[in-house]
N, CA, C and O atoms as a Tinker XYZ file with bonds, in Angstrom:
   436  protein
     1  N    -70.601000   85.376000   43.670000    73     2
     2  CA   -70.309000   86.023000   44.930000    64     1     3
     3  C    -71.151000   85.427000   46.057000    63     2     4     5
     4  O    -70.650000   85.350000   47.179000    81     3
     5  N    -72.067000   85.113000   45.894000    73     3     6
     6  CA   -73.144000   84.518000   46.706000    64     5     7
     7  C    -73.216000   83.262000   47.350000    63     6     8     9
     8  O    -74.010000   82.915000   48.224000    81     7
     9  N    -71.871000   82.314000   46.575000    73     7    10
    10  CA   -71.513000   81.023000   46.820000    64     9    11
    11  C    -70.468000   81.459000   47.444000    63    10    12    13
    12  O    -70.364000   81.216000   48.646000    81    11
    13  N    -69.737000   81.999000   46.948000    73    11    14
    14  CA   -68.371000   82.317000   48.118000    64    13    15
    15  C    -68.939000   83.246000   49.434000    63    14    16    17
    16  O    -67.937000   83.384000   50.135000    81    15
    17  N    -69.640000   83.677000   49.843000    73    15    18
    18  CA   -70.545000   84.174000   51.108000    64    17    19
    19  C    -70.767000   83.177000   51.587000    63    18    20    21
    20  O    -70.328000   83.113000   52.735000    81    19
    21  N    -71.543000   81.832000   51.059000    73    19    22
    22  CA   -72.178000   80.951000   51.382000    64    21    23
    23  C    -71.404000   80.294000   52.223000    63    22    24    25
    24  O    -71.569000   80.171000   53.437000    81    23
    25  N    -70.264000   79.726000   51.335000    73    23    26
    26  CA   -69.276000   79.059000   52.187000    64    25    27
    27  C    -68.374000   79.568000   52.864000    63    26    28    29
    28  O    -67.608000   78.819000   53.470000    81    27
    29  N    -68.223000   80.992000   52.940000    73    27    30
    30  CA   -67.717000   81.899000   54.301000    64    29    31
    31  C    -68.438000   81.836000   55.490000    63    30    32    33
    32  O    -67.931000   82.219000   56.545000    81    31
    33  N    -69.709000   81.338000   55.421000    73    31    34
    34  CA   -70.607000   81.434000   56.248000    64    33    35
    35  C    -70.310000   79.750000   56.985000    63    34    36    37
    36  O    -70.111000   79.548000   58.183000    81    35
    37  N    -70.339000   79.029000   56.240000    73    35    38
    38  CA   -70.887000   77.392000   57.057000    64    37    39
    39  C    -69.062000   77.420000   57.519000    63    38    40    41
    40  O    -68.645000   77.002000   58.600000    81    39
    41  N    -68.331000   77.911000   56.603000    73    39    42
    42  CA   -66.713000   77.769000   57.080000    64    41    43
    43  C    -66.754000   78.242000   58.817000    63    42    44    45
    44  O    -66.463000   77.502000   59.757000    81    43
    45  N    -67.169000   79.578000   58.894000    73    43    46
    46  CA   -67.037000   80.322000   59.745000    64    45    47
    47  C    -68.305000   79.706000   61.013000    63    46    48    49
    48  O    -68.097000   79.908000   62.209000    81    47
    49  N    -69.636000   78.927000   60.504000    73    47    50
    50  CA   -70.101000   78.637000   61.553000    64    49    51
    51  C    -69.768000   77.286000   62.132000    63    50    52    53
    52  O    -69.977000   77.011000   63.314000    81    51
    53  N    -69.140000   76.290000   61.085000    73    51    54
    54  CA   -68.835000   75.495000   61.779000    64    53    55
    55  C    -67.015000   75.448000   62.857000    63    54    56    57
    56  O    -66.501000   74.532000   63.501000    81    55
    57  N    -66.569000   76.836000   62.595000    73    55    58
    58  CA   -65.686000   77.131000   63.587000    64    57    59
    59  C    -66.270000   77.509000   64.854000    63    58    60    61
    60  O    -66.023000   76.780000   65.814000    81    59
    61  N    -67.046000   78.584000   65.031000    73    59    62
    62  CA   -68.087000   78.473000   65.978000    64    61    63
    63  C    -68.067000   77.376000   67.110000    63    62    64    65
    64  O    -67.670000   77.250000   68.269000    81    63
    65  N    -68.874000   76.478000   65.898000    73    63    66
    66  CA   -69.739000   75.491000   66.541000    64    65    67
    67  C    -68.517000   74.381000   67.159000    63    66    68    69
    68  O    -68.741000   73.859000   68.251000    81    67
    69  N    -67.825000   74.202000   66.761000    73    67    70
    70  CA   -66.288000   73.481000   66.999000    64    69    71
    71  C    -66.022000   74.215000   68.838000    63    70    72    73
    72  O    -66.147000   73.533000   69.856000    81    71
    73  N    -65.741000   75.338000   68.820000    73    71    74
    74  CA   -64.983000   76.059000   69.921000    64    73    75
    75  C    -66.603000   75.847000   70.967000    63    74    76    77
    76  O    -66.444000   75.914000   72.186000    81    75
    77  N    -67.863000   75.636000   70.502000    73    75    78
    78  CA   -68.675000   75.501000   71.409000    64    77    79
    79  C    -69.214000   74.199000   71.905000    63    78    80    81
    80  O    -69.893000   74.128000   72.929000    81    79
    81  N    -68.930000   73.265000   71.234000    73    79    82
    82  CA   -68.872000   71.697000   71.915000    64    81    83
    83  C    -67.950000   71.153000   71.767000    63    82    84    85
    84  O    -68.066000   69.994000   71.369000    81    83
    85  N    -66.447000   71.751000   72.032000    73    83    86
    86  CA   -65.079000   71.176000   72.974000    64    85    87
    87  C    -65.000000   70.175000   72.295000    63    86    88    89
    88  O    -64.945000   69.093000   72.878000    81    87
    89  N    -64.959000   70.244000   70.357000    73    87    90
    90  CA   -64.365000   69.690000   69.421000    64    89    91
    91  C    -62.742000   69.104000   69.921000    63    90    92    93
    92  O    -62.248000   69.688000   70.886000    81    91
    93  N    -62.099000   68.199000   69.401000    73    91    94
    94  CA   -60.795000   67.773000   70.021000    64    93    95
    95  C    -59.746000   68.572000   69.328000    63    94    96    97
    96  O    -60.070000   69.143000   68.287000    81    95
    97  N    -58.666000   68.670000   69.725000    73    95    98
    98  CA   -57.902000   69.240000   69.102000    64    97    99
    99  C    -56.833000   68.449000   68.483000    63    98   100   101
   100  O    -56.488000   68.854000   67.373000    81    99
   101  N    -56.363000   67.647000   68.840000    73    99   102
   102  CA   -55.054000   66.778000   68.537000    64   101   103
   103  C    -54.760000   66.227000   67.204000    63   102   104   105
   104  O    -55.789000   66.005000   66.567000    81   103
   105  N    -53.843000   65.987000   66.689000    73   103   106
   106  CA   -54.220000   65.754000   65.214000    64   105   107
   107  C    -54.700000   63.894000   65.134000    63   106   108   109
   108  O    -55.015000   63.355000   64.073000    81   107
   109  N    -54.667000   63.347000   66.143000    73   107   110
   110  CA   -55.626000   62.042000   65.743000    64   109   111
   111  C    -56.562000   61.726000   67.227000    63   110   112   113
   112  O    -56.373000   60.962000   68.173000    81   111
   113  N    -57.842000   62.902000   66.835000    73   111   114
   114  CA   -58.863000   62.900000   67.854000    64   113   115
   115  C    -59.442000   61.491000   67.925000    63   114   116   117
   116  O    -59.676000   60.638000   67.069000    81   115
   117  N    -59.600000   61.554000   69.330000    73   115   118
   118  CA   -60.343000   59.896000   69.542000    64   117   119
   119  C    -62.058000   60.417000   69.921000    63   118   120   121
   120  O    -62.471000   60.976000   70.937000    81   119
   121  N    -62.688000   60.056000   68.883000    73   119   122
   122  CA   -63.996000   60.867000   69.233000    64   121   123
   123  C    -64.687000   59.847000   70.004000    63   122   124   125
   124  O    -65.872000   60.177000   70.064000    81   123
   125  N    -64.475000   58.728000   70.635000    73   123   126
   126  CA   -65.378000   58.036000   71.187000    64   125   127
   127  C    -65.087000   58.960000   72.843000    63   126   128   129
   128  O    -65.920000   58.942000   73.750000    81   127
   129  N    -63.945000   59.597000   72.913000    73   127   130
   130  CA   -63.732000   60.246000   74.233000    64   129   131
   131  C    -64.209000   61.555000   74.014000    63   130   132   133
   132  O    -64.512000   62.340000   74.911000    81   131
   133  N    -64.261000   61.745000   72.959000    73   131   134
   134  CA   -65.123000   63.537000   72.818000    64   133   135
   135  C    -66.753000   62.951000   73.047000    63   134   136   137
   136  O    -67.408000   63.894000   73.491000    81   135
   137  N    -67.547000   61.821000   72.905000    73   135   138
   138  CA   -68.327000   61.781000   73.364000    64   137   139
   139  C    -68.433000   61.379000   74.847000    63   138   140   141
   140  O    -69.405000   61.760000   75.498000    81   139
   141  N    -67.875000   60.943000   75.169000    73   139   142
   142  CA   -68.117000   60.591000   76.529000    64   141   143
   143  C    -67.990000   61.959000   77.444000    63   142   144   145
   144  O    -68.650000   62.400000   78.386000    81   143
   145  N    -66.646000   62.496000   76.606000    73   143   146
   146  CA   -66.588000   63.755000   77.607000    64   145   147
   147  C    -67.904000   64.703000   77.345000    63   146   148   149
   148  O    -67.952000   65.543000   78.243000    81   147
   149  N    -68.895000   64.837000   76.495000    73   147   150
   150  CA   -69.902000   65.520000   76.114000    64   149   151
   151  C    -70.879000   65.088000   77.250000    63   150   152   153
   152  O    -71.263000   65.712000   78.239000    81   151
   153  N    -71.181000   63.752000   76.784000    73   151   154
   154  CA   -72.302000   63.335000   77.843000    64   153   155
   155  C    -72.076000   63.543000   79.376000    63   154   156   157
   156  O    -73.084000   63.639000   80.076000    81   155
   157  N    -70.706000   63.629000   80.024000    73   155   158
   158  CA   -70.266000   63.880000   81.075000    64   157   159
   159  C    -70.530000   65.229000   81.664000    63   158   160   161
   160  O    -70.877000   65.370000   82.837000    81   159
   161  N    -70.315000   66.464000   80.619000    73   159   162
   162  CA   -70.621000   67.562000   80.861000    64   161   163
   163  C    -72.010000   67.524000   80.898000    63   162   164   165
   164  O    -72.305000   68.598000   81.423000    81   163
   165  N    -73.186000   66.838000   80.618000    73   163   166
   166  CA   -74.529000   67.251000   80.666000    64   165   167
   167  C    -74.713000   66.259000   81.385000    63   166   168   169
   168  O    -75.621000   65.565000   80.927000    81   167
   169  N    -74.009000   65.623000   82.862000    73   167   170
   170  CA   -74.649000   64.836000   83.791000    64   169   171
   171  C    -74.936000   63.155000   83.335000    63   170   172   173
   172  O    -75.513000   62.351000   84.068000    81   171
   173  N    -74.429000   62.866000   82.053000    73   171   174
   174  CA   -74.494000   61.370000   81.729000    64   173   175
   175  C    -73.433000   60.660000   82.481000    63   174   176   177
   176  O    -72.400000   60.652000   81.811000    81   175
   177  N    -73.334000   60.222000   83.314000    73   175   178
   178  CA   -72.009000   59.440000   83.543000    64   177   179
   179  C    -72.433000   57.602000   83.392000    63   178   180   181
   180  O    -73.481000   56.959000   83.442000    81   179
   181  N    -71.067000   57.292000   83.202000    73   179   182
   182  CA   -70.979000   55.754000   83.395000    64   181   183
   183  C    -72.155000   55.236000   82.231000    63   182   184   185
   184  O    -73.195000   54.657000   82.545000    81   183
   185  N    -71.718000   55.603000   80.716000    73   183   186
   186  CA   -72.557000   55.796000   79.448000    64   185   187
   187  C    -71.539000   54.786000   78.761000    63   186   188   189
   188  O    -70.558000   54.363000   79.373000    81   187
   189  N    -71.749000   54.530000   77.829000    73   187   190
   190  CA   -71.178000   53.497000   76.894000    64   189   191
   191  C    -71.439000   54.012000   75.246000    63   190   192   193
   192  O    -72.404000   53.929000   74.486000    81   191
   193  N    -69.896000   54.650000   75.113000    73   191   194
   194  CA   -70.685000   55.360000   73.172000    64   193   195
   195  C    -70.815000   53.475000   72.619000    63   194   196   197
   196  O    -70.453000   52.404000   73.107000    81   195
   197  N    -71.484000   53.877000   71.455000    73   195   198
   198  CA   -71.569000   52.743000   70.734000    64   197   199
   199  C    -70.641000   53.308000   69.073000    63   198   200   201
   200  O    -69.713000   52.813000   68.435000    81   199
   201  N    -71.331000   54.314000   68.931000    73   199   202
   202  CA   -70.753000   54.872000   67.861000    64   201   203
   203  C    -70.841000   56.363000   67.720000    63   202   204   205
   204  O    -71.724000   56.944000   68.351000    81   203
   205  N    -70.046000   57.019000   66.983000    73   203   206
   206  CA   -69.804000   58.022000   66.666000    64   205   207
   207  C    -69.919000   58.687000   65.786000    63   206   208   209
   208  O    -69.154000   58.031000   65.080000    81   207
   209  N    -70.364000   59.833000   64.863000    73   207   210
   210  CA   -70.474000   59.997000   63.271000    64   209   211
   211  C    -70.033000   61.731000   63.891000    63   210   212   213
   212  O    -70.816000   62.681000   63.879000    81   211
   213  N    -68.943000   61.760000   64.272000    73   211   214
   214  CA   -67.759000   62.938000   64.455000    64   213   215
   215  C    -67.826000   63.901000   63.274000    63   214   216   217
   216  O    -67.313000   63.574000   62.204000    81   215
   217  N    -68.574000   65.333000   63.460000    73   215   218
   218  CA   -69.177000   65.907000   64.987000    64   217   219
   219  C    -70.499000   65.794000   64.930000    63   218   220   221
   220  O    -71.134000   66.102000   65.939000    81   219
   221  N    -71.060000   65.424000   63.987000    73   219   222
   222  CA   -72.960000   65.472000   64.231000    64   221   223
   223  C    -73.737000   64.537000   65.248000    63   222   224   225
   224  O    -74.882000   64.847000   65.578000    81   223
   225  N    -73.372000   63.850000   65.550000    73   223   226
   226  CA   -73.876000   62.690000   66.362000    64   225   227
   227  C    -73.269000   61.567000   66.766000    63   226   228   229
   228  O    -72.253000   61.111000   66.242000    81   227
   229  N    -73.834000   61.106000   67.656000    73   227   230
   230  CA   -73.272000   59.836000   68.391000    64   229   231
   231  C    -74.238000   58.973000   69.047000    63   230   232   233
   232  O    -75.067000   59.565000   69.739000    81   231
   233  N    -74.315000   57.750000   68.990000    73   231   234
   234  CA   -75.135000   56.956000   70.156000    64   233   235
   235  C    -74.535000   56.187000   71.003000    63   234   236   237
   236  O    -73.730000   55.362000   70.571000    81   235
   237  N    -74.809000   56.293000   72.468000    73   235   238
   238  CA   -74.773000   55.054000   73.357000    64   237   239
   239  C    -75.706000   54.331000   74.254000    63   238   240   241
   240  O    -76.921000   54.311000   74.055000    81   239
   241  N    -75.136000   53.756000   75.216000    73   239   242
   242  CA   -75.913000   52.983000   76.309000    64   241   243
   243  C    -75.950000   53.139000   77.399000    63   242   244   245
   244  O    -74.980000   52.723000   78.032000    81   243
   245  N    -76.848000   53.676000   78.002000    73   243   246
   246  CA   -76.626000   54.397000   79.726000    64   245   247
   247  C    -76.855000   53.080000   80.607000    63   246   248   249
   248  O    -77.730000   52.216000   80.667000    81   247
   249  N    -75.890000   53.292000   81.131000    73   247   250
   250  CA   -75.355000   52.078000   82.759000    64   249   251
   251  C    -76.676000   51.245000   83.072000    63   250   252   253
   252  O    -77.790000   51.765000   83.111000    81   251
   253  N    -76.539000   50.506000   83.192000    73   251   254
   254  CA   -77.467000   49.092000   83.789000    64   253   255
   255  C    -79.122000   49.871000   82.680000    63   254   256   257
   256  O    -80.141000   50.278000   83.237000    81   255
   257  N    -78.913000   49.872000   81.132000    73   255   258
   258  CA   -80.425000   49.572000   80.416000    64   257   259
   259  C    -79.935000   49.532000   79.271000    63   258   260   261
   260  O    -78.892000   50.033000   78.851000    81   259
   261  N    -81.106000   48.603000   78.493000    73   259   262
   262  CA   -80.985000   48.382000   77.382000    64   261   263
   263  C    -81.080000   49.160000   76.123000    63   262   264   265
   264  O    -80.731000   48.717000   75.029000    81   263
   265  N    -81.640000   50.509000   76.362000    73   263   266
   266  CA   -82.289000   51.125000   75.453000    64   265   267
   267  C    -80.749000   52.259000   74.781000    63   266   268   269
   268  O    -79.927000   52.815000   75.510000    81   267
   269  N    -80.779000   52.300000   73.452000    73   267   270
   270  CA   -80.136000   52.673000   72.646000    64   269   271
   271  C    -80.671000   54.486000   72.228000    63   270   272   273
   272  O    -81.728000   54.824000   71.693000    81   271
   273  N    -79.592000   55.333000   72.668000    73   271   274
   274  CA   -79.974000   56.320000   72.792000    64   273   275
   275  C    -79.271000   57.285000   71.667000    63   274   276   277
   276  O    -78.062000   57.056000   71.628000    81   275
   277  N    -79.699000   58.336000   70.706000    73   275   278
   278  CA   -78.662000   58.926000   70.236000    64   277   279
   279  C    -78.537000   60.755000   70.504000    63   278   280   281
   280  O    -79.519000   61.497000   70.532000    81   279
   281  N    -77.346000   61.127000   70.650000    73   279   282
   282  CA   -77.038000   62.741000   70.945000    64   281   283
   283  C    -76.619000   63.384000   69.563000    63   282   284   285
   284  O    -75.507000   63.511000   69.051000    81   283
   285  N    -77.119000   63.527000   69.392000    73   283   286
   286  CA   -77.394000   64.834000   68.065000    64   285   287
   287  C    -76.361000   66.462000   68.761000    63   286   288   289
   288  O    -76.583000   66.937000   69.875000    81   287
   289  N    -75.347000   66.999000   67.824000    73   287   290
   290  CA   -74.497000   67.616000   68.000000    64   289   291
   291  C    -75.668000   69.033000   66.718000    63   290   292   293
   292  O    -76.261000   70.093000   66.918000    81   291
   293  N    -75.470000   68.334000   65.795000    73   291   294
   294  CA   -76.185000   68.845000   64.196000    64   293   295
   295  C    -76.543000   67.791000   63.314000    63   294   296   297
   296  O    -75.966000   66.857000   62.756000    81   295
   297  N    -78.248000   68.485000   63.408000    73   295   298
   298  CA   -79.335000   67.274000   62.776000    64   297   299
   299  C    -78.691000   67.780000   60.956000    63   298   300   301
   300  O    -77.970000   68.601000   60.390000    81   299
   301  N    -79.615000   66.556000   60.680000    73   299   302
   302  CA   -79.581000   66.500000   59.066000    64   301   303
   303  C    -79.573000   67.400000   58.271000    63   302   304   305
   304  O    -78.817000   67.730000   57.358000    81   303
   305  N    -81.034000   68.013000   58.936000    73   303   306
   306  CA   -81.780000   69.514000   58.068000    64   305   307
   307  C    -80.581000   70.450000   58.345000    63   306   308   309
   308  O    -80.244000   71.099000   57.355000    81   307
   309  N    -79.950000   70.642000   59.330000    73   307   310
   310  CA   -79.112000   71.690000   59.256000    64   309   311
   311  C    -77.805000   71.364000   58.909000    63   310   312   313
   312  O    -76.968000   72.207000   59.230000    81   311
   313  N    -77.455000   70.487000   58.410000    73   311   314
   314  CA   -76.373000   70.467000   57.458000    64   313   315
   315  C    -77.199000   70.685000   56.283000    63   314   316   317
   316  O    -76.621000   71.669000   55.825000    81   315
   317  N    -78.125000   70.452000   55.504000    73   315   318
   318  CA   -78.832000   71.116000   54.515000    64   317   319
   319  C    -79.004000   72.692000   54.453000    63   318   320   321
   320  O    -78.790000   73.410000   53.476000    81   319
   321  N    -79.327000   72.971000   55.389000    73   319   322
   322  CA   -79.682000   74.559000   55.266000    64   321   323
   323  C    -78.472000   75.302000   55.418000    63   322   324   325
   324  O    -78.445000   76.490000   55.098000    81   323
   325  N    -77.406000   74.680000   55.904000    73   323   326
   326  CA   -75.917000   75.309000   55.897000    64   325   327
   327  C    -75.408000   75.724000   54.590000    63   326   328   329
   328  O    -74.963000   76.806000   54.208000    81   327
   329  N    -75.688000   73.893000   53.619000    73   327   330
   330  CA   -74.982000   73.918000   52.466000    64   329   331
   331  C    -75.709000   75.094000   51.749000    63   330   332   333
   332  O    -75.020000   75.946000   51.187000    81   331
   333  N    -77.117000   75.186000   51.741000    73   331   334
   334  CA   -77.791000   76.362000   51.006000    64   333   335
   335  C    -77.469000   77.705000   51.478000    63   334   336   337
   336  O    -77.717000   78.838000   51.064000    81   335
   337  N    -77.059000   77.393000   52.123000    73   335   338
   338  CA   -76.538000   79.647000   52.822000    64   337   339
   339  C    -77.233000   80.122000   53.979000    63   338   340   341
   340  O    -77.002000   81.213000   54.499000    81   339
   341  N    -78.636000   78.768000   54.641000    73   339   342
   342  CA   -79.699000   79.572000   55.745000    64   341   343
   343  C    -78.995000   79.074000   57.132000    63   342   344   345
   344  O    -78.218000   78.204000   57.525000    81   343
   345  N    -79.778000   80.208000   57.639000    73   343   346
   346  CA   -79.642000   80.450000   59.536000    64   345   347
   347  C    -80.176000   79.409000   59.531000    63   346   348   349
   348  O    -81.151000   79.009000   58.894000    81   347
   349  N    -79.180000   78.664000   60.661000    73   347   350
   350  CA   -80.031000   77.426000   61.604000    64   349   351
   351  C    -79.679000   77.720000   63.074000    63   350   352   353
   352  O    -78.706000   78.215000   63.644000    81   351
   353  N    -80.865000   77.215000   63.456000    73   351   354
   354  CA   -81.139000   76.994000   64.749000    64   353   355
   355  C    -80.432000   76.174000   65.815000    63   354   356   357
   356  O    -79.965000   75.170000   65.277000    81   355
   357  N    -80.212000   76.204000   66.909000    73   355   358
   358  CA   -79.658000   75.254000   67.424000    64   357   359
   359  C    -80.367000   73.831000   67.612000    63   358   360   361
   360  O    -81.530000   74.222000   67.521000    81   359
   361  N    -80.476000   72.370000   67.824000    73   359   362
   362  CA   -80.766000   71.461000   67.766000    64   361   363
   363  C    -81.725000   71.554000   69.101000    63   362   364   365
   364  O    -80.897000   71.469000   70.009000    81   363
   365  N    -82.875000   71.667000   69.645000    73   363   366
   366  CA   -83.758000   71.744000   70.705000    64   365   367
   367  C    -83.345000   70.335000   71.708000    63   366   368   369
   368  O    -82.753000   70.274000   72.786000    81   367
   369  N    -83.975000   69.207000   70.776000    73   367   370
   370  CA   -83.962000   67.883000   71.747000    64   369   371
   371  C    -82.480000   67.017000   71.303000    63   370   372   373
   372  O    -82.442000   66.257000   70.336000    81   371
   373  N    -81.557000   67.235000   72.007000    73   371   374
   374  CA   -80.567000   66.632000   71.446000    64   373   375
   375  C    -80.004000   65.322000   71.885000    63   374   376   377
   376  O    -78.949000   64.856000   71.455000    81   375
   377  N    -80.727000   64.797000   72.712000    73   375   378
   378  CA   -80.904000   63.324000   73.167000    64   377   379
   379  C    -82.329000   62.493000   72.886000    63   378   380   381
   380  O    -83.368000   62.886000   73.416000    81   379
   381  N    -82.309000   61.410000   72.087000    73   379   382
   382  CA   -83.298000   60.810000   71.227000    64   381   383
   383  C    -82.552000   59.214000   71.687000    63   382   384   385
   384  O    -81.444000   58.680000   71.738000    81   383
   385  N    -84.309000   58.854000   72.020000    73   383   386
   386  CA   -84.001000   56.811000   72.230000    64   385   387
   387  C    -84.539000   56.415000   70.997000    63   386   388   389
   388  O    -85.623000   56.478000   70.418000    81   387
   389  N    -83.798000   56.133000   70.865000    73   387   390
   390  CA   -83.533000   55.381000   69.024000    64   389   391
   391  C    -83.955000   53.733000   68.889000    63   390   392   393
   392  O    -84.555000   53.228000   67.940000    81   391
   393  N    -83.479000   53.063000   70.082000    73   391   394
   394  CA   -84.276000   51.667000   70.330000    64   393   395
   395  C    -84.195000   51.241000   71.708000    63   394   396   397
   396  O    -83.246000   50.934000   72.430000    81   395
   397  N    -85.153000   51.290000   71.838000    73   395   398
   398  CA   -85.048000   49.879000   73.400000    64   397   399
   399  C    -85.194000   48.532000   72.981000    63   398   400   401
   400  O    -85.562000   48.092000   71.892000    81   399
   401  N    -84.778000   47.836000   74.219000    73   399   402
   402  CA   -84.167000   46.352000   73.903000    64   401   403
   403  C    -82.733000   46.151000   73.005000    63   402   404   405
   404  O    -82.393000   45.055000   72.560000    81   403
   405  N    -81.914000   47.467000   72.809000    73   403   406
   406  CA   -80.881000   47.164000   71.876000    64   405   407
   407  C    -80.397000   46.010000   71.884000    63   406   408   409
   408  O    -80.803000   45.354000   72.843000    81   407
   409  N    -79.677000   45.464000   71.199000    73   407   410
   410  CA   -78.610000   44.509000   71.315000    64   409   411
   411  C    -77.179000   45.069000   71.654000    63   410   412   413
   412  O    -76.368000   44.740000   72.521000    81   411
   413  N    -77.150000   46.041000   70.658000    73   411   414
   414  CA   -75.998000   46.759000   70.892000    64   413   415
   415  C    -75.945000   47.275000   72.503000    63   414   416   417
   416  O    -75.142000   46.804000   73.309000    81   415
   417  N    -76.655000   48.025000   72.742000    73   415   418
   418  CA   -76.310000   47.745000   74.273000    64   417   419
   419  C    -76.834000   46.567000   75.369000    63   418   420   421
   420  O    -76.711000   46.846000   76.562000    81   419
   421  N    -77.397000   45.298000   75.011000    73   419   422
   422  CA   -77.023000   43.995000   75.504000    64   421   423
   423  C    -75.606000   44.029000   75.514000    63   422   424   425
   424  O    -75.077000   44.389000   76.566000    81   423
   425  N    -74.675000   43.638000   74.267000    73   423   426
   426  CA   -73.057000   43.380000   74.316000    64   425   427
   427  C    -72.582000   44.113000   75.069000    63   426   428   429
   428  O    -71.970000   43.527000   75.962000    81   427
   429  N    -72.574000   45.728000   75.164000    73   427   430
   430  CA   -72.244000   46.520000   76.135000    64   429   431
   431  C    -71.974000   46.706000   77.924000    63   430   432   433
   432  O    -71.200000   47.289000   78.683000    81   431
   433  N    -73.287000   45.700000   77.986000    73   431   434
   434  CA   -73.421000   45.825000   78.980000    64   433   435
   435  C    -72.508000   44.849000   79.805000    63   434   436
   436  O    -72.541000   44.864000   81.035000    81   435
């Protein structure tokens, strides 16, 4: 009974969490535009995704720099503590520079 709670629970929070960062709806979502439209809503404009890992995270390259940045939707630990049955928190710092000097955003640019 405790496993079927469990996964009533991550079922039900990752519906939630879907309807609260304007998950796509269409049946062949283009998530490089669900990020852009993300970063857009929090004042990123004229950003460059590099990649996507749809819905937990994404990284890109902000307009004229090199440095390689990533946006965290849902960190690691809390897909862990989901699968186990615990309350998680929302993600605090959800923009992290992951490298400067990228290359990846050299090509980008």
């Amino acid at each position: 009974m405790n496993f079927l709670k469990s996964a009533l629970m991550v079922t039900m929070f990752f519906s939630i969490a879907a309807g609260a960062v304007d998950l796509p709806t269409s049946n062949t979502p283009d998530f490089s535009q669900w990020a852009s439209n993300t970063l857009q809503k929090h004042g990123i404009t004229g950003a460059q995704v590099v990649e996507t890992k749809y819905p937990f995270s994404f990284t890109y390259c902000r307009k004229d720099s090199l440095t390689l940045w990533r946006y965290d939707v849902m960190s690691a630990e809390q897909i862990v503590a989901l699968k186990e049955g615990r309350i998680v928190k929302p993600v605090t710092e959800k923009t992290v520079a992951v490298e400067s000097n990228s290359e990846s955003c050299k090509t980008a640019s």
